[in-house]
PASEBA-1860 file (N, C-alpha, C; in nm, 3 decimals):
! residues 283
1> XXXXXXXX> -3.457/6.770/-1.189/-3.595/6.732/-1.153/-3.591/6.591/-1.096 ~ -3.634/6.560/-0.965/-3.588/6.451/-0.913/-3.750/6.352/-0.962 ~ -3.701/6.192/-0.931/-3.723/6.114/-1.013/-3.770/6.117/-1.163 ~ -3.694/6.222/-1.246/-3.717/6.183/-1.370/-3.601/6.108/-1.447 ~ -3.595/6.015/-1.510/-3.509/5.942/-1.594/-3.480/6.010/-1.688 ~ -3.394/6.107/-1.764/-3.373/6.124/-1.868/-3.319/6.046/-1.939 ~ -3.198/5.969/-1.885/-3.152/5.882/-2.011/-3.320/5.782/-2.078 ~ -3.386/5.745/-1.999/-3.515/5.630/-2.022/-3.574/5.740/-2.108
9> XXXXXXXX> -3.620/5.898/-2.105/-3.697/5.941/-2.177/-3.638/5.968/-2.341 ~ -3.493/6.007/-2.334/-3.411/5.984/-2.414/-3.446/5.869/-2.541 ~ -3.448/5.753/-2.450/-3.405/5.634/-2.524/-3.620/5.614/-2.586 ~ -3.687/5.676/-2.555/-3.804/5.689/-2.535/-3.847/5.726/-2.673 ~ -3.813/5.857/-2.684/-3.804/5.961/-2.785/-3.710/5.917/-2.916 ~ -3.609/5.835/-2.944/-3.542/5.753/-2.952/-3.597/5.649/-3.055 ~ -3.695/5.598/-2.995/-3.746/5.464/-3.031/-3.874/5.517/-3.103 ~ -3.941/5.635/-3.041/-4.050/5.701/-3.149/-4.027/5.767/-3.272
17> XXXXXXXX> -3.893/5.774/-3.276/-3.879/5.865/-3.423/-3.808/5.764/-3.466 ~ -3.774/5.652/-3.475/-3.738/5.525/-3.541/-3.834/5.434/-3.559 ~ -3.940/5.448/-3.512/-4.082/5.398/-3.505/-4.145/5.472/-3.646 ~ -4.158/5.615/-3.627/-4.227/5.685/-3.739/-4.098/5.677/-3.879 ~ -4.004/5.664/-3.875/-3.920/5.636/-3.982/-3.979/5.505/-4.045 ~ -3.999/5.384/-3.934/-4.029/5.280/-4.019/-4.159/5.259/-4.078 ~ -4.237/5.364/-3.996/-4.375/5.392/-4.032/-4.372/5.471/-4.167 ~ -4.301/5.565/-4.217/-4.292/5.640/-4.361/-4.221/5.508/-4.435
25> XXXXXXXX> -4.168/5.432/-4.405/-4.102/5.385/-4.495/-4.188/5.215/-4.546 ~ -4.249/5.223/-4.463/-4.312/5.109/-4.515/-4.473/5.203/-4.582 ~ -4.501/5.271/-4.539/-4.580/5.362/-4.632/-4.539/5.388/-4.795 ~ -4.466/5.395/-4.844/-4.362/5.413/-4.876/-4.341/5.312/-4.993 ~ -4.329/5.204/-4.918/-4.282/5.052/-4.990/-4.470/5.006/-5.056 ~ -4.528/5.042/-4.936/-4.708/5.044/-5.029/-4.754/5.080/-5.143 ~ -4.713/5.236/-5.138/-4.686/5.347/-5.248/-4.632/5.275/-5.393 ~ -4.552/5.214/-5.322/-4.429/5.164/-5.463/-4.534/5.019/-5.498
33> XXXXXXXX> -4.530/4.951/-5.426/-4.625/4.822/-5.432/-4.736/4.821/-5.543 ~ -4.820/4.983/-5.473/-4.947/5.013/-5.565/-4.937/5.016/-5.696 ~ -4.819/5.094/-5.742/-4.780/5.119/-5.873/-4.703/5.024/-5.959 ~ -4.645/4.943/-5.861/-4.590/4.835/-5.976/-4.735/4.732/-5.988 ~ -4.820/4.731/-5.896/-4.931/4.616/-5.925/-4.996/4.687/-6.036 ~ -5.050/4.841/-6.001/-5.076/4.874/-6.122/-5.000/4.875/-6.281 ~ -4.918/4.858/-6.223/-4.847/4.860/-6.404/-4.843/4.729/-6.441 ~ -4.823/4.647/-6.357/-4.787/4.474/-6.369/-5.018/4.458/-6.439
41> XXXXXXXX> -5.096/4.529/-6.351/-5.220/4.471/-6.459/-5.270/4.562/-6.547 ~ -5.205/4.668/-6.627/-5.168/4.770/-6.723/-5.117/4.688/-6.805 ~ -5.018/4.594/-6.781/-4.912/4.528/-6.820/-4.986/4.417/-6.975 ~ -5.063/4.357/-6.828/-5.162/4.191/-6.848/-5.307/4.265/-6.992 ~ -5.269/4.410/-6.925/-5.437/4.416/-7.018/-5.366/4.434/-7.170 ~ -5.274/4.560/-7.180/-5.173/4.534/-7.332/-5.174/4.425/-7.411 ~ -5.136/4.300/-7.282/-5.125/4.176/-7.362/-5.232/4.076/-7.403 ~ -5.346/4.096/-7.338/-5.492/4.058/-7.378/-5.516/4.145/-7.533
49> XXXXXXXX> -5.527/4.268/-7.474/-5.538/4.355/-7.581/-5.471/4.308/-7.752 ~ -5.366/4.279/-7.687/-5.286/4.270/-7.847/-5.304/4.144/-7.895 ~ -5.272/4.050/-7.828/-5.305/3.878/-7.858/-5.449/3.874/-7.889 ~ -5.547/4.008/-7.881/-5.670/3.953/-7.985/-5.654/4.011/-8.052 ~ -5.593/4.146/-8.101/-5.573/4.194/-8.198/-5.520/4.130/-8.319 ~ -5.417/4.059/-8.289/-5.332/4.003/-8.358/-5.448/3.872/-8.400 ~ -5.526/3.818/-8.308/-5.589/3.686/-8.326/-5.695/3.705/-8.405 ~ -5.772/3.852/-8.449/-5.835/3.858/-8.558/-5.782/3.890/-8.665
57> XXXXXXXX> -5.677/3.972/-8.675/-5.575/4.012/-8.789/-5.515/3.920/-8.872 ~ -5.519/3.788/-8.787/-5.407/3.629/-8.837/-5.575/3.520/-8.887 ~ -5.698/3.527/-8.832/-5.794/3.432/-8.815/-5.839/3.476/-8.966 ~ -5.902/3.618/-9.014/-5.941/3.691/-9.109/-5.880/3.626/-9.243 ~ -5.790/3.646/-9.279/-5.757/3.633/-9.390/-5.734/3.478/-9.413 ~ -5.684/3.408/-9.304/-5.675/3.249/-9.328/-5.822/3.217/-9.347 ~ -5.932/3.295/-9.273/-6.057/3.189/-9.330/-6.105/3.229/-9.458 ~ -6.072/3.350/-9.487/-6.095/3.390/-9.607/-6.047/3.259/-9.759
65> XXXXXXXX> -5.879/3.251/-9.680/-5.791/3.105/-9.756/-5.895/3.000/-9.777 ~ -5.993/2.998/-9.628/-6.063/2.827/-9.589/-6.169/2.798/-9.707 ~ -6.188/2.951/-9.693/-6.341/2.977/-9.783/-6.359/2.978/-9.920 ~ -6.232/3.026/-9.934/-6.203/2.983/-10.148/-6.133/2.883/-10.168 ~ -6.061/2.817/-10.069/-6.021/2.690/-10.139/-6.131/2.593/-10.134 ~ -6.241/2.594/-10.050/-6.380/2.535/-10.057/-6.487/2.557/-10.157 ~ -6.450/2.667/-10.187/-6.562/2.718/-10.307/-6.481/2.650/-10.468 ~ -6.313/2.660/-10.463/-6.265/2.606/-10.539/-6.277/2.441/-10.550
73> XXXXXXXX> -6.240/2.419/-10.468/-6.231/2.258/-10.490/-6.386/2.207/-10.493 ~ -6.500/2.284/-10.512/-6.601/2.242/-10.547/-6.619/2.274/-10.733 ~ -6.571/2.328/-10.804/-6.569/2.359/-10.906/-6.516/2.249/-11.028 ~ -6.531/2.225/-11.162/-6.468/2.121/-11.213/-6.326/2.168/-11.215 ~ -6.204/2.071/-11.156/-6.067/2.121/-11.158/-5.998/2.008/-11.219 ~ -5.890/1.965/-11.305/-5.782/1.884/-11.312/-5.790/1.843/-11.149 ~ -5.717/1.675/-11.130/-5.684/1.574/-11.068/-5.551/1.695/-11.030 ~ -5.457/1.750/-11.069/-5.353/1.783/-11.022/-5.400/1.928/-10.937
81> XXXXXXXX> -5.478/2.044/-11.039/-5.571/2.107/-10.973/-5.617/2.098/-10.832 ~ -5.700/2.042/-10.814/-5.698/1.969/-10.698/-5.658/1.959/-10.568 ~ -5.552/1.865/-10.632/-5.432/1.841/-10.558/-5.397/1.949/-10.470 ~ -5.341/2.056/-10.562/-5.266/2.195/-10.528/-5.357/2.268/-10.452 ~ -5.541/2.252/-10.487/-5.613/2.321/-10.438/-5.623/2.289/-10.248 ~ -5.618/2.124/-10.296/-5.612/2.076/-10.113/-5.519/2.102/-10.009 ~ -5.357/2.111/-10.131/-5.221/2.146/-10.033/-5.256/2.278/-9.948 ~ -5.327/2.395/-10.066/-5.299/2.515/-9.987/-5.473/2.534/-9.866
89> XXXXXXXX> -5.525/2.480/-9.857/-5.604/2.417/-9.730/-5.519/2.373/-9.625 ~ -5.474/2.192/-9.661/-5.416/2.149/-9.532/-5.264/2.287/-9.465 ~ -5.206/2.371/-9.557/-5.133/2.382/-9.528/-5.190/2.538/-9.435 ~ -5.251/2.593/-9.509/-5.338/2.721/-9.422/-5.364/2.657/-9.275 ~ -5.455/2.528/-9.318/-5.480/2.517/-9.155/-5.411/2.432/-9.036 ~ -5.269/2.403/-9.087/-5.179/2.373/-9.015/-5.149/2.501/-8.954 ~ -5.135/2.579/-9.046/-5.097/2.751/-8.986/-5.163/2.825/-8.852 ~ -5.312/2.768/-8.898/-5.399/2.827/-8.788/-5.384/2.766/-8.693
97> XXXXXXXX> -5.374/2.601/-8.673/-5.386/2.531/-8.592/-5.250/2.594/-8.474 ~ -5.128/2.580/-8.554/-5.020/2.645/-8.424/-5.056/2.754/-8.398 ~ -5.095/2.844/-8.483/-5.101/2.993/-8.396/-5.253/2.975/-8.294 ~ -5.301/2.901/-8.279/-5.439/2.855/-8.194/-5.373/2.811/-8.089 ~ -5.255/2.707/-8.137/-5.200/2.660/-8.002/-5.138/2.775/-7.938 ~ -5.055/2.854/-7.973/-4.991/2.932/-7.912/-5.053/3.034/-7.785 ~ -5.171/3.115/-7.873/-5.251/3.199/-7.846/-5.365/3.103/-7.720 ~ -5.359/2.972/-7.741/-5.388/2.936/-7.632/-5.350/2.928/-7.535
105> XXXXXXXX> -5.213/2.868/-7.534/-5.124/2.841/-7.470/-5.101/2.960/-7.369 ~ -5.090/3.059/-7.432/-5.050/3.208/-7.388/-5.158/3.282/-7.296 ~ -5.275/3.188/-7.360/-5.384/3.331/-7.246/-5.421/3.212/-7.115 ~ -5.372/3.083/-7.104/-5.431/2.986/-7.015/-5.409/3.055/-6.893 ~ -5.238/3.154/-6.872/-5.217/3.161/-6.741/-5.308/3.314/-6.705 ~ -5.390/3.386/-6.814/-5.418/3.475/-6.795/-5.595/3.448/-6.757 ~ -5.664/3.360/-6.757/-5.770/3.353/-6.781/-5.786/3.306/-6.605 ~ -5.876/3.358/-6.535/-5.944/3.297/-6.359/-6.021/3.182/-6.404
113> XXXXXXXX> -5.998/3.129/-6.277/-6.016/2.979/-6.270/-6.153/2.937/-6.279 ~ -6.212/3.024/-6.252/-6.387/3.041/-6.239/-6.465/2.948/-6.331 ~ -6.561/2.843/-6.339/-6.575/2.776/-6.431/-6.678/2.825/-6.490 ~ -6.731/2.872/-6.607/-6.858/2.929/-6.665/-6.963/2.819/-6.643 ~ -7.100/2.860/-6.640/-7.228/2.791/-6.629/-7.307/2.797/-6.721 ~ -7.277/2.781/-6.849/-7.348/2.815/-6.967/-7.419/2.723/-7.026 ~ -7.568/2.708/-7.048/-7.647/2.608/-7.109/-7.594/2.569/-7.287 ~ -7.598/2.459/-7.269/-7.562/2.422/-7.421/-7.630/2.286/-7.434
121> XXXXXXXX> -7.620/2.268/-7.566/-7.677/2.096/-7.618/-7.577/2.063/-7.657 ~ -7.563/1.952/-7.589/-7.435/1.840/-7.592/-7.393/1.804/-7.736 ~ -7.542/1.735/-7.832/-7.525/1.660/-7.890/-7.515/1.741/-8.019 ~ -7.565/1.829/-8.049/-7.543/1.979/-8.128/-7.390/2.038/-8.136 ~ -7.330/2.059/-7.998/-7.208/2.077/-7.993/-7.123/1.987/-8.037 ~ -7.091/1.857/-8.026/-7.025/1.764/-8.064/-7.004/1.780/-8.196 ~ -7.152/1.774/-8.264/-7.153/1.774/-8.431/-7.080/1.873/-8.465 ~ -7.107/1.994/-8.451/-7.034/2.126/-8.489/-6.882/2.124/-8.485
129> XXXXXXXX> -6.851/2.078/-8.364/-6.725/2.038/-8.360/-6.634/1.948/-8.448 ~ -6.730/1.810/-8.458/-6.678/1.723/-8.570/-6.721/1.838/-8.676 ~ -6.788/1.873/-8.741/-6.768/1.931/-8.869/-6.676/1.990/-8.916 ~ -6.609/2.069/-8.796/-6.472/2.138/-8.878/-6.381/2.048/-8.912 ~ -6.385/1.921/-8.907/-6.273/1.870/-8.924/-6.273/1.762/-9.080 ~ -6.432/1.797/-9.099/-6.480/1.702/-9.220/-6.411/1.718/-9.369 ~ -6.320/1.828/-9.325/-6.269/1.877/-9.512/-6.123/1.792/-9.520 ~ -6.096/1.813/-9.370/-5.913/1.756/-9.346/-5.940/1.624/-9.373
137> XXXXXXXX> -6.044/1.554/-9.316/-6.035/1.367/-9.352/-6.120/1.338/-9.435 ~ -6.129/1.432/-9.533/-6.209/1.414/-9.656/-6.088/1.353/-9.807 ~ -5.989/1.383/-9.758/-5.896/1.324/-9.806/-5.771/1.212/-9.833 ~ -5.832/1.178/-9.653/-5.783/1.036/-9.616/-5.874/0.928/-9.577 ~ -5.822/0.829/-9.613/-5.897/0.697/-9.576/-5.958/0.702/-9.413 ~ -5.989/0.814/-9.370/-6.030/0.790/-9.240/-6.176/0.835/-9.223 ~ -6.246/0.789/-9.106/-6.362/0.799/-9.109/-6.408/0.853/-8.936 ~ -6.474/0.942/-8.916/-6.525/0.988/-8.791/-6.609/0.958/-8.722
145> XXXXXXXX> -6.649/0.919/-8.582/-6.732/0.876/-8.532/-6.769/0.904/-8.386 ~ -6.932/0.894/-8.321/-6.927/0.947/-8.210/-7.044/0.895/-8.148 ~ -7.059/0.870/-8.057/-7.163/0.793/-7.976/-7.134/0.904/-7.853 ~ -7.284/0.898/-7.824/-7.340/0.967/-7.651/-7.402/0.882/-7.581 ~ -7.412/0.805/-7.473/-7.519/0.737/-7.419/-7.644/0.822/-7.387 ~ -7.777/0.703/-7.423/-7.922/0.753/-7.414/-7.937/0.814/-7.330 ~ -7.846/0.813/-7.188/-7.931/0.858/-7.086/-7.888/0.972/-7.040 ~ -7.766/1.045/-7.129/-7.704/1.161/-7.088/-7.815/1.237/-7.155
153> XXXXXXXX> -7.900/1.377/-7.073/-7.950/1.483/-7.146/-7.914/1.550/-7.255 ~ -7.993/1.598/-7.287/-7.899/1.721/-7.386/-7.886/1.858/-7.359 ~ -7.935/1.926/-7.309/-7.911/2.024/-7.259/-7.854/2.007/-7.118 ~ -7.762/2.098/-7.107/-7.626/2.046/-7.000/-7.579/2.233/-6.958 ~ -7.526/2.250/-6.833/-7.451/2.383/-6.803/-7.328/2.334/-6.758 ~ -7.228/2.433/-6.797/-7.111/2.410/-6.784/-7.021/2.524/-6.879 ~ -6.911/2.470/-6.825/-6.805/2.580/-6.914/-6.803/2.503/-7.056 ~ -6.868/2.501/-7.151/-6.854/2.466/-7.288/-6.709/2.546/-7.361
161> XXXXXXXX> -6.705/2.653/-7.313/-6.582/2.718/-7.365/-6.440/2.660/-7.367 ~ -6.410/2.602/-7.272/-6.326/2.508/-7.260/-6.345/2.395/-7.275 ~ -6.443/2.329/-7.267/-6.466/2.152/-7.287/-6.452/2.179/-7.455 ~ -6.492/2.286/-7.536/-6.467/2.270/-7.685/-6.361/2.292/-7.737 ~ -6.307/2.374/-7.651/-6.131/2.397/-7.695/-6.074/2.266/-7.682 ~ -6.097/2.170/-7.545/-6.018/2.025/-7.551/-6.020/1.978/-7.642 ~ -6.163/1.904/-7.664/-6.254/1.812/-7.747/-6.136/1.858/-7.920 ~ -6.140/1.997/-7.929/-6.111/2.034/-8.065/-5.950/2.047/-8.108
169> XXXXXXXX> -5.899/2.035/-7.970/-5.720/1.976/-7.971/-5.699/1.808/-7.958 ~ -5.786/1.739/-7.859/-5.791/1.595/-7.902/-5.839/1.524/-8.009 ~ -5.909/1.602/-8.072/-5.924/1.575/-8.215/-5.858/1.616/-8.330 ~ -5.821/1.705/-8.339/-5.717/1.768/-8.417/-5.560/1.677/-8.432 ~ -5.562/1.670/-8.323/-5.421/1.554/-8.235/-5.482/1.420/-8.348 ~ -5.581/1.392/-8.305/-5.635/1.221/-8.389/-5.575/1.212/-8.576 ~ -5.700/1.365/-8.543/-5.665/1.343/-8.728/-5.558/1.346/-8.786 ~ -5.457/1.446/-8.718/-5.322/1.502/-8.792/-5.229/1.310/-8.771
177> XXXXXXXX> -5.240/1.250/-8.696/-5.180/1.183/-8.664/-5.184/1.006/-8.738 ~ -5.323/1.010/-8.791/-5.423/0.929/-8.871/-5.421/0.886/-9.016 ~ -5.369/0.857/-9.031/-5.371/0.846/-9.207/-5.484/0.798/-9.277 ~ -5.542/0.673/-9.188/-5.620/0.590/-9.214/-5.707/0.492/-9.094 ~ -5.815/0.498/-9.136/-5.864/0.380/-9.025/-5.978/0.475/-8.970 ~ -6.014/0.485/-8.827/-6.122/0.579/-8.744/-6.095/0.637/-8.600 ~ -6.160/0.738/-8.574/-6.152/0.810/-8.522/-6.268/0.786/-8.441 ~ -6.296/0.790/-8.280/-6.401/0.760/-8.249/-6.396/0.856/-8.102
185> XXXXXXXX> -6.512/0.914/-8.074/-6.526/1.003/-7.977/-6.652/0.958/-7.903 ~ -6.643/0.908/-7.834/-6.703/0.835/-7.690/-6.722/0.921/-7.620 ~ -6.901/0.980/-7.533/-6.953/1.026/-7.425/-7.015/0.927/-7.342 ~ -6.948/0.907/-7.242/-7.045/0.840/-7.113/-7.062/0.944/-6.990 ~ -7.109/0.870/-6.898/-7.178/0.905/-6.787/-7.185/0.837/-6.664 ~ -7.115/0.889/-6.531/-7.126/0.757/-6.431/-7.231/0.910/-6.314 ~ -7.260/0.859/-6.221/-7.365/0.893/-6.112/-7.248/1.033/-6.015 ~ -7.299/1.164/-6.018/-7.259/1.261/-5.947/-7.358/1.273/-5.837
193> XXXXXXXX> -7.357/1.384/-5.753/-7.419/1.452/-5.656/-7.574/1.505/-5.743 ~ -7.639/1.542/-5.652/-7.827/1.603/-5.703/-7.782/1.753/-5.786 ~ -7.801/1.683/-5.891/-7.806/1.821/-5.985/-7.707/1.874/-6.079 ~ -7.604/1.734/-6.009/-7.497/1.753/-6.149/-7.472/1.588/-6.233 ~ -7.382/1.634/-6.333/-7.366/1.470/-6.410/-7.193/1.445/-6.453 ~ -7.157/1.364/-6.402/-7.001/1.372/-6.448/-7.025/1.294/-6.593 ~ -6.972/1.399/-6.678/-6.915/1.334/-6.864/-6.767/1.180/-6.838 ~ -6.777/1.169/-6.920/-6.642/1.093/-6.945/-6.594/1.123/-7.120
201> XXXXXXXX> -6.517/1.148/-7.167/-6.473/1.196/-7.300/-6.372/1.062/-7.305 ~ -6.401/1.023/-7.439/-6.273/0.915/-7.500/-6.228/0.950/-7.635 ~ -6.178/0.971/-7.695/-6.060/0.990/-7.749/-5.970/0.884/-7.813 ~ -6.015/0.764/-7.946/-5.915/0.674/-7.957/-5.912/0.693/-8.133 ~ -5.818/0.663/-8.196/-5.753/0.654/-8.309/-5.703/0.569/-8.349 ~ -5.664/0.508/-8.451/-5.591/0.425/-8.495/-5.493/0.459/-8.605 ~ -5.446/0.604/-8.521/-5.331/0.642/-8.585/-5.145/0.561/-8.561 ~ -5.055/0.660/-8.576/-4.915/0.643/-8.570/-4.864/0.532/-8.380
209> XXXXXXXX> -4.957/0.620/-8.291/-4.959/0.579/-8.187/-4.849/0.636/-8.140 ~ -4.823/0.637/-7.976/-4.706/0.660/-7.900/-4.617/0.591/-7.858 ~ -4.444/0.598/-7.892/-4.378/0.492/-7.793/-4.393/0.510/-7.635 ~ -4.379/0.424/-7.593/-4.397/0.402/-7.416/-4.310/0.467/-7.382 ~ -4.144/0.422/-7.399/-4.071/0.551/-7.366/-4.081/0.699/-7.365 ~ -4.176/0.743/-7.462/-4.199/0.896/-7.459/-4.348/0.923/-7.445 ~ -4.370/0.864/-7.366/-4.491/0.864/-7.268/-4.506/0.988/-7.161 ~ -4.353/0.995/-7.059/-4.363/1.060/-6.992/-4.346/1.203/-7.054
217> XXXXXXXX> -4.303/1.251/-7.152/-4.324/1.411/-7.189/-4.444/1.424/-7.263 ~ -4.499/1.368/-7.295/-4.627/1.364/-7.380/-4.667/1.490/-7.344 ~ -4.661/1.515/-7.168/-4.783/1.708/-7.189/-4.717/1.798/-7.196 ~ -4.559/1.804/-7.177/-4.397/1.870/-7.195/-4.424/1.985/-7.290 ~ -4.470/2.109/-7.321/-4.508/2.201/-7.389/-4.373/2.187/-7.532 ~ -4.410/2.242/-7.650/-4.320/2.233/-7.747/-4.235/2.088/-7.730 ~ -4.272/1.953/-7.698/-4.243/1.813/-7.795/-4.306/1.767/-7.921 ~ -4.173/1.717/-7.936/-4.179/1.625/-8.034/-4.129/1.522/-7.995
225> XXXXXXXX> -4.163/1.399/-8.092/-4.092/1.280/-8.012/-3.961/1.280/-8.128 ~ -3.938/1.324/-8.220/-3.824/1.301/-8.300/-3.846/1.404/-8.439 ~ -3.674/1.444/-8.479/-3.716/1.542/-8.604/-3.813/1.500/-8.693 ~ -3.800/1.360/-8.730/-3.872/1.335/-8.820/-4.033/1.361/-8.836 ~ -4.099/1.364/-8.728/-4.224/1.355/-8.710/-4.200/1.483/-8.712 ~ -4.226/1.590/-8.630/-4.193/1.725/-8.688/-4.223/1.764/-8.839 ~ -4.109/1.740/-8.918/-4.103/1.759/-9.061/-4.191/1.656/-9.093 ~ -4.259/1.576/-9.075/-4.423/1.547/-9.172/-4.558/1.575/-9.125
233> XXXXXXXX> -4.542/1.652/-8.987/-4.675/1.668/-8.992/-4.657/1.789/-8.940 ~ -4.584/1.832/-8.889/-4.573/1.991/-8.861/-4.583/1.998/-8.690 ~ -4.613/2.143/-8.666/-4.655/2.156/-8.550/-4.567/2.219/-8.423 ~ -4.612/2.241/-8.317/-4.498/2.297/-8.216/-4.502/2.189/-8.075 ~ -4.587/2.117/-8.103/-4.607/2.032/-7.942/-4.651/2.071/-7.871 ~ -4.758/2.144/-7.846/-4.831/2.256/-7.782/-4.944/2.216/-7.732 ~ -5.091/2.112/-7.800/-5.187/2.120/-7.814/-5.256/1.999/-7.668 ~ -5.106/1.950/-7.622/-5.161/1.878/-7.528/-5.130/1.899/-7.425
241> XXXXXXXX> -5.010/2.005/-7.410/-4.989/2.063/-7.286/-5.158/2.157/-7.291 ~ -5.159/2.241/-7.341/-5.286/2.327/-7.355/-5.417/2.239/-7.340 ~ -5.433/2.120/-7.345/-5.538/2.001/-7.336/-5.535/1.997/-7.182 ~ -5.408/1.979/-7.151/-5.366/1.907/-6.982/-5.419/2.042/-6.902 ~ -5.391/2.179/-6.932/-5.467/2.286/-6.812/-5.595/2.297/-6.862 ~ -5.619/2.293/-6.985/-5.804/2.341/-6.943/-5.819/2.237/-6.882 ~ -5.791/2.132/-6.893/-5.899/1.965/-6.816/-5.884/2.010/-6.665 ~ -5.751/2.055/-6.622/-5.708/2.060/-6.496/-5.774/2.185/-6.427
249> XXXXXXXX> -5.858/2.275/-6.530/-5.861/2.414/-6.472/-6.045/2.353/-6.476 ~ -6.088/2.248/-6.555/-6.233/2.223/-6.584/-6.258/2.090/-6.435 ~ -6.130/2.137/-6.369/-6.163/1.993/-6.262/-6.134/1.855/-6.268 ~ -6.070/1.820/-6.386/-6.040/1.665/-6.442/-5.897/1.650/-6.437 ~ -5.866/1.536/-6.526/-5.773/1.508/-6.501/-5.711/1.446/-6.699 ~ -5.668/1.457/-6.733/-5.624/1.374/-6.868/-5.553/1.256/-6.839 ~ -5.572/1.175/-6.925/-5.477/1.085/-6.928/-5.543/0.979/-7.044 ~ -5.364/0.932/-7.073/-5.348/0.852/-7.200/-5.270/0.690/-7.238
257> XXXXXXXX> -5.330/0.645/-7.321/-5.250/0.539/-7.308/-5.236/0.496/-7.412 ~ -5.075/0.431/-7.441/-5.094/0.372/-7.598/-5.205/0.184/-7.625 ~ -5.197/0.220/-7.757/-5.285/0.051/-7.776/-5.181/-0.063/-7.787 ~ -5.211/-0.148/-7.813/-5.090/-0.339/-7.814/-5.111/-0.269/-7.985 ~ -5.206/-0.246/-8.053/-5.171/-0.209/-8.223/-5.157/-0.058/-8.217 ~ -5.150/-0.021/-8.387/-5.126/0.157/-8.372/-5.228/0.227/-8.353 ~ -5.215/0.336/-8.253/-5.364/0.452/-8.240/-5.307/0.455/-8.071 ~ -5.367/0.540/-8.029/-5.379/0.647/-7.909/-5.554/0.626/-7.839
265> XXXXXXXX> -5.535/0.668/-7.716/-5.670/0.676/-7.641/-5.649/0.777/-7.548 ~ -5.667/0.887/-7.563/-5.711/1.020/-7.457/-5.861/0.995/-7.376 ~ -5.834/1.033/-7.272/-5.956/1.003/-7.195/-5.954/1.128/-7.077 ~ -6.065/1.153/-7.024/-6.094/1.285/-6.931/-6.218/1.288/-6.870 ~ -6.222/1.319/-6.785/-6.328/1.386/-6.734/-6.444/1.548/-6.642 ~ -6.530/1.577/-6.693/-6.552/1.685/-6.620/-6.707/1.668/-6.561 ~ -6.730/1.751/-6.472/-6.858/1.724/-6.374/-6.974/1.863/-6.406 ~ -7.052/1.806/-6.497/-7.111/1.954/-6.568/-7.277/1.932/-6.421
273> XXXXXXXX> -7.379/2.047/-6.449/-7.528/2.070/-6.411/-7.598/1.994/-6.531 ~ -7.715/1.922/-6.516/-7.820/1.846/-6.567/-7.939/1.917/-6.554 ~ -7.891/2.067/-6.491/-8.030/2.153/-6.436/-7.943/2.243/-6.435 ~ -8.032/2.393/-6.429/-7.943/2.501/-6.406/-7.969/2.525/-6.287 ~ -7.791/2.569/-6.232/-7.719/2.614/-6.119/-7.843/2.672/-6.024 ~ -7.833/2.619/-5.914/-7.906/2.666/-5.856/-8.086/2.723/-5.805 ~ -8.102/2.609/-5.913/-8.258/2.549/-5.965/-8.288/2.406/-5.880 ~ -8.399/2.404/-5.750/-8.383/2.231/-5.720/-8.484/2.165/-5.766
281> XXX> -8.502/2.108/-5.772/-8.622/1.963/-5.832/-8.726/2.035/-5.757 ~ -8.842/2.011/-5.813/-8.954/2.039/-5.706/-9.014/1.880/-5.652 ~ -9.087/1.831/-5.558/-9.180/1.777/-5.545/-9.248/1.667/-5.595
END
């Protein structure tokens, strides 16, 4: 058949069924794609699933611990009584405290970045917060304290869910670390955009304090600065890496510094609503 190319139609035909090969085969590689994404968030839900399972199964019976050694150590007991009654407290809630860190630690990379908008009272929350901690420094020379400036509202939107998880690891951090002296938790306020209010959180102690040299691992997940500290106050080194992503996931930033005497100063900030989202001033 004159002017037809066969070798060109050849090479034609050729290139279309090496075309549809790569076309099944990347079909193919989709197929496979679909099913490992599905199993990979099959995977993620198991592990949500079980890490609360486990987190009411472990929370249950320790508060149950919280709740009779409170009802006990209100009762007339021996000085040694006592004693024994407070060990198995501080020591329960050292227990809870790491498995809190952990279980925190563990769902940070699982949780979207999305920040919640939830109305709360500032100054309500704070208290609640300090309260859990009123039984632990009920036994040491230490004393708690907290100032808000006048001009911050009280009703506030924001992710409270996380600003209380911080607040309740930088404090936790204070007390465990504290033997004696105060604890002081500072709210200010500097000027945002129409309709929101940036917090400032402080954080100072006049505990053990930090050397400067081990400054830089301070947010280093599982530190310690030495065995010794370890074996007296316990712990996994957890609670400030887990401090450093919510702040970072709440928009802020942490940071710390030691004092010229002993104690620590954590400081942060986040940018909450003074109005709810999407509500403007009228007139």
């Amino acid at each position: 058949m004159p002017g037809v190319d066969f070798a060109k139609m050849k090479d034609m035909d050729g290139s279309k069924r090496a075309l549809e090969q790569k076309g099944r085969e990347i079909e193919l590689l989709n197929r496979e794609l679909t099913k490992a994404k599905a199993a990979a968030t099959a995977g993620d839900q198991a592990k949500r699933d079980f890490l609360a399972m486990i987190g009411h199964e472990i929370r249950s019976p320790l508060n149950g611990v919280f709740v009779m050694c409170e009802l006990l150590l209100e009762t007339e007991l021996t000085e040694e009584q006592k004693r024994y009654a407070g060990l198995i407290y501080h020591n329960a809630n050292a227990l809870l405290s790491m498995f809190n860190d952990i279980l925190d630690f563990t769902q940070l990379g699982q949780e979207g970045l999305n920040q919640e908008e939830t109305p709360f009272a500032l100054r309500e929350s704070i208290r609640d917060i300090l309260a859990l901690f009123h039984q632990e420094i009920a036994g040491k020379g230490v004393e708690l304290y907290f100032a808000v400036e006048e001009q911050i509202p009280d009703l506030l939107y924001g992710d409270i869910r996380r600003l209380r998880k911080v607040l309740m690891h930088l404090l936790a951090n204070a007390v465990k670390f504290t033997d004696q002296g105060r604890i002081y938790l500072i709210t200010g306020s500097t000027p945002a955009e129409s309709g929101r209010i940036k917090l400032s959180f402080t954080i100072r102690d006049t505990g053990i304090g930090i050397p400067k040299d081990k400054m830089f691992r301070l947010f280093e997940p599982f530190t310690q600065f030495d065995s010794a500290m370890t074996r007296r106050y316990g712990g996994l080194g957890m609670g400030l890496a887990v401090c450093q992503k919510l702040v970072n996931q709440l928009g802020g930033e942490l940071q710390t510094k030691p004092l010229e005497e002993n104690g620590t100063v954590f400081t942060f900030s986040v940018t909450l609503w003074s109005r709810a989202p999407g509500v403007t001033e009228s007139l």
